[in-house]
VOBA-497080 format. One record per residue: residue number from 1; residue in one letter; x, y, z of N, C-alpha, C in turn. Coordinates in pm, whole numbers. Example, Ala and Ser with C-alpha at 12.3 -4.5 7.8 and 13.67 -1.06 7.14 Angstrom:
// residues 2
  nr rest   n.xx   n.yy   n.zz  ca.xx  ca.yy  ca.zz   c.xx   c.yy   c.zz
   1    A   1319   -569    780   1230   -450    780   1320   -330    780
   2    S   1285   -225    708   1367   -106    714   1290      3    787
// end
This chain:
// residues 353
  nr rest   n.xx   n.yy   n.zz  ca.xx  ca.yy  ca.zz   c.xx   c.yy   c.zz
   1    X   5142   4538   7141   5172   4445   7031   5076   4326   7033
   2    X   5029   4272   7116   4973   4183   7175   4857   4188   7122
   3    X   4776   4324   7132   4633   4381   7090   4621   4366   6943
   4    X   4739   4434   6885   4752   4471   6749   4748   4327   6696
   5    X   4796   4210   6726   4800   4116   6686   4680   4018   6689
   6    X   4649   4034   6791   4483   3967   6794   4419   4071   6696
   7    X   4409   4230   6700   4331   4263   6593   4380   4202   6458
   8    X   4479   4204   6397   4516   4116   6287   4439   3975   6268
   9    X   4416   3898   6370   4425   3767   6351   4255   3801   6350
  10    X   4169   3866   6367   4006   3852   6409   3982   3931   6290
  11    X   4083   4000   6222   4055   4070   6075   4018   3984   5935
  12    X   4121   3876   5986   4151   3770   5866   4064   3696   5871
  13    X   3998   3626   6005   3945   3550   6063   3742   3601   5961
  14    X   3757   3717   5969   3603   3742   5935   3593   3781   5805
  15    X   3748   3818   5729   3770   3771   5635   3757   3712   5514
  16    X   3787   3536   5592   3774   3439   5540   3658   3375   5578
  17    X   3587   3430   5675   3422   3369   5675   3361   3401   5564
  18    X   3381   3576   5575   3297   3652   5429   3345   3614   5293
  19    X   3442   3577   5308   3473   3555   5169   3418   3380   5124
  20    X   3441   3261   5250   3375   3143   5243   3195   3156   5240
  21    X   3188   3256   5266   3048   3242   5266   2965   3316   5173
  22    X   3079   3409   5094   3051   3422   4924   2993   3333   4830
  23    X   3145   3226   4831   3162   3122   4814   3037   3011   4775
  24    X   2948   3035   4917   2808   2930   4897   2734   3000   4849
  25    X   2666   3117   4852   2584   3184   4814   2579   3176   4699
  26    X   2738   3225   4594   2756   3202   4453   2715   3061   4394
  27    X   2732   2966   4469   2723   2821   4427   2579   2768   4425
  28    X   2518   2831   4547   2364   2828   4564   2300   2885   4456
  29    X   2344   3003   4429   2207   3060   4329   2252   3040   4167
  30    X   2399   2971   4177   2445   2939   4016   2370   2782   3981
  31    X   2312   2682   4083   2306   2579   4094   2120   2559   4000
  32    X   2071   2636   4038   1955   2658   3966   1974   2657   3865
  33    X   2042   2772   3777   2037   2837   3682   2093   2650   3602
  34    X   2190   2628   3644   2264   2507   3560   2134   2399   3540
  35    X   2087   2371   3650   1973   2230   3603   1853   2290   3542
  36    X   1849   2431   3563   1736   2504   3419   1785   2470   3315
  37    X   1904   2507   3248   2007   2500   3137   1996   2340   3122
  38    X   2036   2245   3174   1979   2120   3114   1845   2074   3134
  39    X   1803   2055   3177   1649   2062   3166   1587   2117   2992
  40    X   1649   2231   2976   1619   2289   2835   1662   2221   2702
  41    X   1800   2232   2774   1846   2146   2644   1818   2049   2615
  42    X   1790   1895   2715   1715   1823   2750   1608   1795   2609
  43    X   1509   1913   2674   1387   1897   2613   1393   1936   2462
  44    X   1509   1980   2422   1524   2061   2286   1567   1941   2190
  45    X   1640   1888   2290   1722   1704   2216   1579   1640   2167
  46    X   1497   1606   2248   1372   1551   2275   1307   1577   2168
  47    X   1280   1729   2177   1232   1764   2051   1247   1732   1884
  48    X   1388   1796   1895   1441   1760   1779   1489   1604   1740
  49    X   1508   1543   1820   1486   1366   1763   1354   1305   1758
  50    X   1253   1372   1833   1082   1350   1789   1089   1395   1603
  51    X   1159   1505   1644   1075   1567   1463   1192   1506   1360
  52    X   1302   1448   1418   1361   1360   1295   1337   1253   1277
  53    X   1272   1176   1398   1190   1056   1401   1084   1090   1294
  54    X   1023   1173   1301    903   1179   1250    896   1191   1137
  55    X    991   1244   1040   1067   1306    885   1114   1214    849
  56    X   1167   1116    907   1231    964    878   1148    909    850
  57    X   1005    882    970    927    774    922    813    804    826
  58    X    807    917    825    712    950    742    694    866    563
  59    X    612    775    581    562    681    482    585    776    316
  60    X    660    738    261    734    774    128    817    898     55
  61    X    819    959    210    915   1052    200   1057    993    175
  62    X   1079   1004     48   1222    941     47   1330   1025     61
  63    X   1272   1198     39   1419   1264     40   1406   1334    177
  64    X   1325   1318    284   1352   1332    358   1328   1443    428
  65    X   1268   1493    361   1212   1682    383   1103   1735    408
  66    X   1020   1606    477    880   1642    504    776   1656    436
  67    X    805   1617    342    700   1661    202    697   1521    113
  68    X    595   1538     72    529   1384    -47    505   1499   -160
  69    X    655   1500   -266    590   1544   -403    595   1458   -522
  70    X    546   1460   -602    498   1371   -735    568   1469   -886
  71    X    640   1387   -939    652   1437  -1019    590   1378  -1200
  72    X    498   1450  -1233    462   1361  -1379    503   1412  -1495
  73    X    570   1346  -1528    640   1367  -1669    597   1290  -1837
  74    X    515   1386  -1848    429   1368  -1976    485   1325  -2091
  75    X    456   1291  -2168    484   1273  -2281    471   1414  -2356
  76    X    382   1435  -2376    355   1602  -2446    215   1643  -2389
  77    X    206   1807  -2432     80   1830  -2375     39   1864  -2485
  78    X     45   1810  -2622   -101   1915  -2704   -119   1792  -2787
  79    X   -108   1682  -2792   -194   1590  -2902   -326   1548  -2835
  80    X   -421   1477  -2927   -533   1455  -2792   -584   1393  -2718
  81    X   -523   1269  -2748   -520   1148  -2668   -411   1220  -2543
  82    X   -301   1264  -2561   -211   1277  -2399   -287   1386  -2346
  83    X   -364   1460  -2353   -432   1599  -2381   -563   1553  -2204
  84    X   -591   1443  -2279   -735   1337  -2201   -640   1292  -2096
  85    X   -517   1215  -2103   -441   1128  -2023   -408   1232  -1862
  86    X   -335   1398  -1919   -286   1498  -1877   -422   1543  -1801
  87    X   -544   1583  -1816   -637   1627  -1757   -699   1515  -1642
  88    X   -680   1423  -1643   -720   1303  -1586   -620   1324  -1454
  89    X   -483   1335  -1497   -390   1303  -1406   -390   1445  -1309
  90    X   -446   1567  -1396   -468   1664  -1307   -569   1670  -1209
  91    X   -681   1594  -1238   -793   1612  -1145   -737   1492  -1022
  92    X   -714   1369  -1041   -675   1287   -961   -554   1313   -878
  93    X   -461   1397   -897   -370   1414   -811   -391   1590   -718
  94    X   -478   1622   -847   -528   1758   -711   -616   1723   -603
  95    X   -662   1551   -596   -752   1512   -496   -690   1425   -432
  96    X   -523   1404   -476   -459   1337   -327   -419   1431   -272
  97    X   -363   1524   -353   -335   1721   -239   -438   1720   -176
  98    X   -552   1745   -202   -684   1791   -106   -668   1689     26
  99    X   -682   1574    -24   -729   1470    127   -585   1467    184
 100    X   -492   1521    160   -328   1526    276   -280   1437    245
 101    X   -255   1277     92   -156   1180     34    -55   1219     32
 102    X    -67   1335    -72     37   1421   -101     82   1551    -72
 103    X    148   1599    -63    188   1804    -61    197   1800   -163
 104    X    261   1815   -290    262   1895   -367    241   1795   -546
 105    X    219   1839   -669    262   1762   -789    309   1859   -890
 106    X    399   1794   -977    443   1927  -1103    391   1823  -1221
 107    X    389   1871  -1301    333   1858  -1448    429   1905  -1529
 108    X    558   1813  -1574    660   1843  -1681    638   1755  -1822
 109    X    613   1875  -1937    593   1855  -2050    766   1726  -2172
 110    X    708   1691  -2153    868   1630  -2205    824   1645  -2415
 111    X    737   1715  -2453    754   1722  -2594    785   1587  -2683
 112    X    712   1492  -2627    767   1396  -2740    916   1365  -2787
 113    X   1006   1385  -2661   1131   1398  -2666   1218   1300  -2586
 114    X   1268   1225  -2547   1307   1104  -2464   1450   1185  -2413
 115    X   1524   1277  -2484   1630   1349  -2412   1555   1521  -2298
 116    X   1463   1553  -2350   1361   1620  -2276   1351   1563  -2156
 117    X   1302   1497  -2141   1245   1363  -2075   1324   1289  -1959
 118    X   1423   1299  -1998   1548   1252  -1894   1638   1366  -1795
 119    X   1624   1493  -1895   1637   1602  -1839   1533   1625  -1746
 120    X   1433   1687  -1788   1300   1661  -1702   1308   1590  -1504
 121    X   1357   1484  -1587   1369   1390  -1415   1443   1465  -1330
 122    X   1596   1474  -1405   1682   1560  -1305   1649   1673  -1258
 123    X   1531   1732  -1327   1443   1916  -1237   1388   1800  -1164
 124    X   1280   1700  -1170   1192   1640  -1084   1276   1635   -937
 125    X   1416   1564   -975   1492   1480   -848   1517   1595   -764
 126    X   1528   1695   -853   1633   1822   -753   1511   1945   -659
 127    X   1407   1893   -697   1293   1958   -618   1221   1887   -510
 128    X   1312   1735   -533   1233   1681   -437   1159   1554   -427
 129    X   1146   1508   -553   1035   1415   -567   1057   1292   -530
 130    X    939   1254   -449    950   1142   -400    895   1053   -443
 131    X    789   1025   -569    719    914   -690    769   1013   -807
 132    X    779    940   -925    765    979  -1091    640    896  -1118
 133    X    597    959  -1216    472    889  -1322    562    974  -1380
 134    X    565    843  -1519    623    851  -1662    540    810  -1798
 135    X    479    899  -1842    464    842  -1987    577    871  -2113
 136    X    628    762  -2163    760    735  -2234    710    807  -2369
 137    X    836    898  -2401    833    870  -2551    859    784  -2656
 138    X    979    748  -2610   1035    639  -2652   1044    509  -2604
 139    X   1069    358  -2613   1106    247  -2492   1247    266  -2500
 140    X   1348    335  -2589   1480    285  -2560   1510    433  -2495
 141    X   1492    556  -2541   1546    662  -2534   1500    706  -2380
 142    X   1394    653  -2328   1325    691  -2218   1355    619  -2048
 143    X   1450    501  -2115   1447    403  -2048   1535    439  -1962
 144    X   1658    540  -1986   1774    619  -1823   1667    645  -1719
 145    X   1525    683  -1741   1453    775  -1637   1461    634  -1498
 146    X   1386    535  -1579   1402    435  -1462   1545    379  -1382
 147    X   1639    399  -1497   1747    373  -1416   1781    439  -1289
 148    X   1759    596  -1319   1833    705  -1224   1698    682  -1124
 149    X   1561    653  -1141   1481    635  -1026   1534    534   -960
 150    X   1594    414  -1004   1639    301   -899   1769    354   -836
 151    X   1833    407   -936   1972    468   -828   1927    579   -730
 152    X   1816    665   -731   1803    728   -589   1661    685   -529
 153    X   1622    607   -579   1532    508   -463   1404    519   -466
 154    X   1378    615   -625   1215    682   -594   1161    597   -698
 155    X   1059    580   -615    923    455   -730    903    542   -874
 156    X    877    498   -968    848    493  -1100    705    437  -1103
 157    X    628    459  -1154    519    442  -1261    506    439  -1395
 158    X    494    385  -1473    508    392  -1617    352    369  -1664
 159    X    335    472  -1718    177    432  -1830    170    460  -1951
 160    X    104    370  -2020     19    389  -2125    183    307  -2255
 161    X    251    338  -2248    389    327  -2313    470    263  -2244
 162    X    594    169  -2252    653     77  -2202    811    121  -2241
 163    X    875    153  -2155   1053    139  -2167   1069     11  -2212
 164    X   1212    -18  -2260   1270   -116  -2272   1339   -203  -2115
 165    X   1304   -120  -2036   1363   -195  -1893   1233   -156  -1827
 166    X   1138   -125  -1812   1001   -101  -1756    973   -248  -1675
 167    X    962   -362  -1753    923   -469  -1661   1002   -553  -1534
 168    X   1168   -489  -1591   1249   -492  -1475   1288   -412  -1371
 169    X   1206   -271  -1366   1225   -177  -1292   1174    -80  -1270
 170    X   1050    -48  -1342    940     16  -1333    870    -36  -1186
 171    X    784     33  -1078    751     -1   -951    603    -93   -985
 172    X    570    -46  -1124    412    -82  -1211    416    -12  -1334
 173    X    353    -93  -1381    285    -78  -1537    147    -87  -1536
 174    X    107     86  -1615    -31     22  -1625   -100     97  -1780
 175    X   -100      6  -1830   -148     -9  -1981   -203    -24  -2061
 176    X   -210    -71  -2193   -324   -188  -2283   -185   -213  -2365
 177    X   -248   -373  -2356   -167   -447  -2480   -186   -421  -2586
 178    X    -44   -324  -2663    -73   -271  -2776    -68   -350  -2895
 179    X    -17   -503  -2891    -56   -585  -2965   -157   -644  -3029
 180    X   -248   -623  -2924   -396   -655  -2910   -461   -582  -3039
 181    X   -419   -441  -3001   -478   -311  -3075   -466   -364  -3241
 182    X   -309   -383  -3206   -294   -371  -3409   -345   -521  -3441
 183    X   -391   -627  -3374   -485   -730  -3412   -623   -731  -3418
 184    X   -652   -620  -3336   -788   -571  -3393   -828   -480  -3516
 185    X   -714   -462  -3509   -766   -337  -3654   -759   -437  -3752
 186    X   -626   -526  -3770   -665   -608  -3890   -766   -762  -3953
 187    X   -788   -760  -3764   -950   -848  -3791  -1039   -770  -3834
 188    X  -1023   -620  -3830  -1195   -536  -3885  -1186   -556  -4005
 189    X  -1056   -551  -4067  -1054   -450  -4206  -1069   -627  -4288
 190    X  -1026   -745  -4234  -1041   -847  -4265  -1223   -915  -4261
 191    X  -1232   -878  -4183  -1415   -861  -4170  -1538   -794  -4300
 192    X  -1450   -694  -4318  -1492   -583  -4387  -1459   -605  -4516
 193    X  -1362   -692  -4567  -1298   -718  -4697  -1280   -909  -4681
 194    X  -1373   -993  -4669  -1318  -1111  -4675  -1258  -1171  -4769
 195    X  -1261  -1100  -4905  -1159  -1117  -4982  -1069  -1153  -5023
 196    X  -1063  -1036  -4910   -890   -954  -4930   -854   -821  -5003
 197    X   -731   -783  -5004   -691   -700  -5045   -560   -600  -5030
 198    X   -532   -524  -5058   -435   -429  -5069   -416   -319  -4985
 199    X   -283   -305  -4910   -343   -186  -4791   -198    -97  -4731
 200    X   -192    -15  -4683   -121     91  -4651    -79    107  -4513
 201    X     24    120  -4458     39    121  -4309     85    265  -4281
 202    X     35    345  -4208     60    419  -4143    147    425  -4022
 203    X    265    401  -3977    314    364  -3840    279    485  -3704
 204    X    315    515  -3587    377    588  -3544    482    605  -3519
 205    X    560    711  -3426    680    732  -3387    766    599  -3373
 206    X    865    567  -3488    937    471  -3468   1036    454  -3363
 207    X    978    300  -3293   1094    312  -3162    979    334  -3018
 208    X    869    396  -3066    803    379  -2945    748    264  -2935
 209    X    706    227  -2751    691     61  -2741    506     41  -2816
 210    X    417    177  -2837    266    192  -2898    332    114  -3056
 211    X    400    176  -3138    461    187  -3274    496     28  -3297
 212    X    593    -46  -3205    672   -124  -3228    556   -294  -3178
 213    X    471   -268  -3101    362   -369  -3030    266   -389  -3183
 214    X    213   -244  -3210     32   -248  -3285    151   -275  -3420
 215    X    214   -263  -3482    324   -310  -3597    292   -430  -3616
 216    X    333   -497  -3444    351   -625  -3481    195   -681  -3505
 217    X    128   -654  -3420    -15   -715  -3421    -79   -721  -3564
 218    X    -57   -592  -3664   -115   -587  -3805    -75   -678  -3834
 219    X     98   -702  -3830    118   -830  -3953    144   -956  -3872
 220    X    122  -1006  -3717     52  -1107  -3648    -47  -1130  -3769
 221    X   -164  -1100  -3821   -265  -1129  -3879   -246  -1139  -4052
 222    X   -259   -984  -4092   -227   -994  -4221   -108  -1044  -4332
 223    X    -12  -1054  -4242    124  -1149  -4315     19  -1295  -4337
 224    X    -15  -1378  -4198    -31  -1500  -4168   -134  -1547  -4324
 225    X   -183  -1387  -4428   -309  -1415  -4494   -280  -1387  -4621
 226    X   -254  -1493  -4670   -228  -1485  -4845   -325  -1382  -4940
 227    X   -467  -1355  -4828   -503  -1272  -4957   -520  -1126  -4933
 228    X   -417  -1090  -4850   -345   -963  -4804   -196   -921  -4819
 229    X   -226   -783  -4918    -61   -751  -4948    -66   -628  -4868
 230    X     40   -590  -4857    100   -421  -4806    160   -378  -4873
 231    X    146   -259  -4956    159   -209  -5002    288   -130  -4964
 232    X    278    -53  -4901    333     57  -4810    336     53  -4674
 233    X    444    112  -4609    458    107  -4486    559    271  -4433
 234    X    518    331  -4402    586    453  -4371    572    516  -4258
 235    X    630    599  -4179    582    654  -4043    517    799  -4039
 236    X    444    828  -4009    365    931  -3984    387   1054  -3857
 237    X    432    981  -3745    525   1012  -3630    398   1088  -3535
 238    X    286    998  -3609    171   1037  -3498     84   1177  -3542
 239    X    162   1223  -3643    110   1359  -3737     17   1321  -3827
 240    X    -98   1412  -3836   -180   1424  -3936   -143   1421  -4062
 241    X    -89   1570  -4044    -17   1590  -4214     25   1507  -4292
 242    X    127   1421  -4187    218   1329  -4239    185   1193  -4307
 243    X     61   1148  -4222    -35   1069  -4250    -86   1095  -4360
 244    X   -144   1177  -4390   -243   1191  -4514   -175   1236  -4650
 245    X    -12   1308  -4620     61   1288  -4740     65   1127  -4810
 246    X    134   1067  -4717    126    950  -4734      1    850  -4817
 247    X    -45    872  -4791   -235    858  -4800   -277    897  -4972
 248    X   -281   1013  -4973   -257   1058  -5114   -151    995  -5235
 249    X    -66   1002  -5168     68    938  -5251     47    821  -5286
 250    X    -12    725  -5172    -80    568  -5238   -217    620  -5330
 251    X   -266    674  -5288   -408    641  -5392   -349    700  -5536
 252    X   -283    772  -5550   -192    821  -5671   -145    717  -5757
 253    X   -110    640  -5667     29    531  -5716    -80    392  -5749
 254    X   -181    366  -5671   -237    215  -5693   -385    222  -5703
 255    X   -448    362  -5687   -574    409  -5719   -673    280  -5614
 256    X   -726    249  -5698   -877    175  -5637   -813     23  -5606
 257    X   -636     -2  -5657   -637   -140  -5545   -608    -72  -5422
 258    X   -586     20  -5379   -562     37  -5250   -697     23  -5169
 259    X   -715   -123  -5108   -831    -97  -5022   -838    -70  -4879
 260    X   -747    -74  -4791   -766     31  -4686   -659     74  -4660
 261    X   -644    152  -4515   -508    189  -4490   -510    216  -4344
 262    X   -437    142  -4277   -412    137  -4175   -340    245  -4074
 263    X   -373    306  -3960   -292    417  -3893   -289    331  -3755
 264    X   -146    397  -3675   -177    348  -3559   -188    463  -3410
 265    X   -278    567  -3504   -364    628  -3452   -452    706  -3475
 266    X   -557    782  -3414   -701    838  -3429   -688    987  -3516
 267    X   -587   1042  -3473   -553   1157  -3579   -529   1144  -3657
 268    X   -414   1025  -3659   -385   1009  -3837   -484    951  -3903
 269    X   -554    862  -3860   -685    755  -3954   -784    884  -3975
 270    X   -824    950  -3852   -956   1074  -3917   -916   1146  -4030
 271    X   -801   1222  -4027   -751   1300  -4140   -726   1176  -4265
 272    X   -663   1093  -4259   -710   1015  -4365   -784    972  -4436
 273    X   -880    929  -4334  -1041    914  -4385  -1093   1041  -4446
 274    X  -1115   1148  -4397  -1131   1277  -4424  -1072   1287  -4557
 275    X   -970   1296  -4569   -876   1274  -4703   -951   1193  -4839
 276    X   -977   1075  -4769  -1034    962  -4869  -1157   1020  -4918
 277    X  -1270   1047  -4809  -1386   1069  -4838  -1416   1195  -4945
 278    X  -1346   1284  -4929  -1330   1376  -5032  -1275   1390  -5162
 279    X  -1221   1259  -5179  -1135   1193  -5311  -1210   1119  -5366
 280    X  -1356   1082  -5337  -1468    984  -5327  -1454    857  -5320
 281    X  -1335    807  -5206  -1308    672  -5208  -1360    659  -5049
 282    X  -1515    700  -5019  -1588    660  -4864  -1621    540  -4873
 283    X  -1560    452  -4982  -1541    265  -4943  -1439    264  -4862
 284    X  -1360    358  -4894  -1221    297  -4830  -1214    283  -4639
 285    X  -1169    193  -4605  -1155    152  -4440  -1043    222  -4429
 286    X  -1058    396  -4354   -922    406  -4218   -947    369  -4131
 287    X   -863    327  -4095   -861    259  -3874   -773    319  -3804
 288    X   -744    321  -3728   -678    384  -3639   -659    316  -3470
 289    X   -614    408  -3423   -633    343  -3242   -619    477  -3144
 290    X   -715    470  -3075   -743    575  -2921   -887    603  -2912
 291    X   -975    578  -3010  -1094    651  -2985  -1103    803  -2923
 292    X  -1039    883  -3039  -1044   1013  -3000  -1167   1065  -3087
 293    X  -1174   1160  -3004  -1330   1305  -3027  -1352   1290  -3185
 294    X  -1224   1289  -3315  -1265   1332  -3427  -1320   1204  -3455
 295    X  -1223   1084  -3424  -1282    949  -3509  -1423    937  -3456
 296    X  -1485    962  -3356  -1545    926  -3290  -1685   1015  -3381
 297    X  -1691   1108  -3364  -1783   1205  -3449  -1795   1140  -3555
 298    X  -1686   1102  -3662  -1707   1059  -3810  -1813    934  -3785
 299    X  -1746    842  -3687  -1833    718  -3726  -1983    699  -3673
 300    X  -1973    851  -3559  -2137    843  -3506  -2199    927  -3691
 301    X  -2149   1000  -3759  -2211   1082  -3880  -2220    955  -3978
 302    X  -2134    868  -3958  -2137    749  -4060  -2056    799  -4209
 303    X  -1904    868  -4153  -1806    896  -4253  -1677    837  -4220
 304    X  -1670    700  -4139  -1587    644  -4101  -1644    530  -4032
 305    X  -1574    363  -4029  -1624    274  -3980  -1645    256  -3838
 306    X  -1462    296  -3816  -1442    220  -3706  -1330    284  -3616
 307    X  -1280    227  -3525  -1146    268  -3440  -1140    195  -3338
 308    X  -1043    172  -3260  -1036     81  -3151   -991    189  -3009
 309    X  -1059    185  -2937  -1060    286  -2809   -931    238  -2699
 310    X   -891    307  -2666   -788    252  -2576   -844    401  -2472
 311    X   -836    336  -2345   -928    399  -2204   -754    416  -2172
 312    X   -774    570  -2215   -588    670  -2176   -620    732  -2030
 313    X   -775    790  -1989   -783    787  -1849   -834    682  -1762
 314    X   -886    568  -1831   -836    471  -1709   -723    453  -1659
 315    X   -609    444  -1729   -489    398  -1746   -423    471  -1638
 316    X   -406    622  -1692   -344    728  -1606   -432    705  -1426
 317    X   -592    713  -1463   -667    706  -1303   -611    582  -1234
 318    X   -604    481  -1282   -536    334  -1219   -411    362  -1168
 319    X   -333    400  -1248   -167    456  -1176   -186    532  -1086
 320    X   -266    632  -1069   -220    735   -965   -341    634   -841
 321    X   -405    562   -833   -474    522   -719   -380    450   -672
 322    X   -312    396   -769   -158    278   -666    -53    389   -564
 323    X    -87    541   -591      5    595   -509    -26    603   -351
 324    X   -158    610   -291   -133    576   -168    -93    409    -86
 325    X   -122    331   -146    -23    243   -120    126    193   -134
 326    X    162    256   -248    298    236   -277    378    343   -140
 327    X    291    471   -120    373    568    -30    373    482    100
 328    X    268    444     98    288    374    258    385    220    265
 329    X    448    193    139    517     92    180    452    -41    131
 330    X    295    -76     80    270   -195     54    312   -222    -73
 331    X    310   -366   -141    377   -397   -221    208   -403   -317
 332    X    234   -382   -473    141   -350   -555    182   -463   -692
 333    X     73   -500   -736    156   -559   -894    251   -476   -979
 334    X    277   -571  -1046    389   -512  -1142    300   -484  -1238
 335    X    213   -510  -1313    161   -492  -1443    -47   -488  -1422
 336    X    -79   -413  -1492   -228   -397  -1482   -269   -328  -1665
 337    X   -330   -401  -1729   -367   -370  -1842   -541   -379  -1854
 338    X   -544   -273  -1908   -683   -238  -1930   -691   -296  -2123
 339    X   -791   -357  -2136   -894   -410  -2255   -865   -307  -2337
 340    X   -859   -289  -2487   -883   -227  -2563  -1026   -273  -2644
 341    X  -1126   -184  -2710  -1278   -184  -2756  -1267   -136  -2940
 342    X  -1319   -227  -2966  -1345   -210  -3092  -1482   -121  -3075
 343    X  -1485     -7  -3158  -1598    115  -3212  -1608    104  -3301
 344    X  -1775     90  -3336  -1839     92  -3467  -2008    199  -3404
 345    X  -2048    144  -3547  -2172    251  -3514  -2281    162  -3395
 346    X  -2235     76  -3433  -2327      9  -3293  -2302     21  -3139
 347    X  -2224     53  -3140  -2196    111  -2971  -2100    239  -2956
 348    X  -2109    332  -3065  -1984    455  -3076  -2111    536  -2981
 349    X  -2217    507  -2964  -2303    625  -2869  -2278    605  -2732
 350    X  -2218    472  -2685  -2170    486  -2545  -2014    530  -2515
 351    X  -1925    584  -2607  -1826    664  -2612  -1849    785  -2640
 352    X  -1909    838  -2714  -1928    948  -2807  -1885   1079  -2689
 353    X  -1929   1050  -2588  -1882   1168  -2456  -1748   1172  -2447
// end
């Protein structure tokens, strides 16, 4: 019994060595594996708060996704002044893609439409964009775009055209004083007729801030001049056709007092003129404003006087150079206006390109 019992007790005894000395072995070679396992994770934390650091700070990424996109929202793409504005803005922003400003830009047509236009933004916002460039159709109808840019935080640009809240919330303006414009046309035609005389207004799109500025500038001048009446005043909406109905309908109605007729732009004044000259009234002064390709031809042929040039790719090239500073955070003016140029035959050969 005695034996049997010591064998019992030297059974248990080696036992519980082997089994204590499981025990370390398991603990030994699990002990690695655990400070590998943090160590990793460790470095994965590391990682991933480097690259959200980095997505955070990244200079004008506002939505946060690693990417600088631009969204420009046109006014329209087929008249030919936005036509010049649109090609301008394409070459200059395919050369902040190239040098790494930006990743990406879209080009949304808004049709001369201010509800287009506002729609428009919301594709811009939902892809991403972290700047708008806006050319307005309207100043009142156009003017939500800047709102909803201040409610999600993305800079605005506005050119060539002015919202009705543009100077309070636009990031920049960059323009020509379209006042200027419609005071130059009626110092030419006042030049040209010291007289005086009888004359026709062509408007554009009523309600736009181009329409509602060069308006005022004509009769800034010609109201102030007793020996200037207006005849007519109608909108054209920036159309040819519409223009030169108009056009016809006065020379119908007041024949040879009608002595000029005013447009407040280059399509409508060429087709007018065009109009006139073939009616054999090539006394008559159209004017216009943009210094586009057709006016421009007539008055180098000497079948039209004049026009006043407004620089639509300076305008657009000036806005988009403010985008690498605005992305990085520096502060830029609010307003930058480019000169508008009176064209005649004496210097239409340094436009004529």
């Amino acid at each position: 019994m005695k034996k049997w019992m010591a064998f019992v007790l030297a059974t248990v005894m080696v036992l519980s060595l082997a089994a204590c000395g499981s025990k370390k072995v398991d603990e030994t070679t699990k002990a690695p594996e655990t400070k590998g396992t943090e160590k990793e994770e460790t470095k994965a934390a590391d990682t991933t708060a480097a690259k959200e650091e980095t997505k955070a700070g990244s200079a004008g990424d506002v939505n946060g996704d690693g990417k600088i996109i631009v969204g420009y929202i046109a006014k329209n793409t087929v008249d030919a002044f936005h036509a010049t504005l649109n090609k301008t803005a394409e070459s200059k922003l395919d050369a902040l893609v190239n040098e790494g400003t930006i990743d990406e830009w879209k080009m949304l047509d808004g049709q001369s439409d201010p509800i287009i236009q506002c729609n428009l933004l919301e594709d811009a916002l939902n892809m991403g964009a972290d700047l708008i460039i806006l050319l307005p159709a309207e100043a009142a109808g156009s003017a939500p775009i800047l709102e909803r840019c201040k409610e999600e935080g993305v800079p605005c640009l506005v050119v060539n055209s002015m919202t009705d809240n543009t100077e309070e919330l636009a990031t920049a303006f960059v323009g020509s004083d379209d006042v200027q414009a419609g005071e130059m046309m009626a110092e030419f035609v006042q030049s040209v007729y010291p007289e005086g005389g009888k004359y026709g207004h062509v408007q554009g799109v009523i309600g736009n801030s181009a329409q509602i500025q060069r308006s005022e500038g004509i009769h800034n001048i010609l109201d102030a001049d007793s020996k200037w009446e207006m005849l007519d005043e109608q909108s054209g909406e920036w159309q040819a056709e519409k223009a030169v109905k108009f056009a016809e309908d006065w020379l119908g109605r007041w024949g040879d007092d009608l002595t000029c007729i005013i447009c407040e732009d280059d399509g409508s004044s060429a087709a007018v003129q065009t109009s006139m000259n073939s009616k054999g009234r090539t006394d008559m002064v159209c004017i216009g404003v943009n210094g586009e390709a057709a006016a421009l031809d007539m008055i180098q042929k000497g079948e039209m006087q004049a026009t006043i040039y407004q620089d639509g790719a300076g305008q657009v090239g000036k806005a988009i150079e403010l985008i690498p500073d605005i992305l990085s955070g520096k502060s830029v003016e609010k307003s930058y206006m480019i000169d508008f140029v009176l064209i005649t035959k004496d210097n239409v050969e340094n436009y004529i390109q």
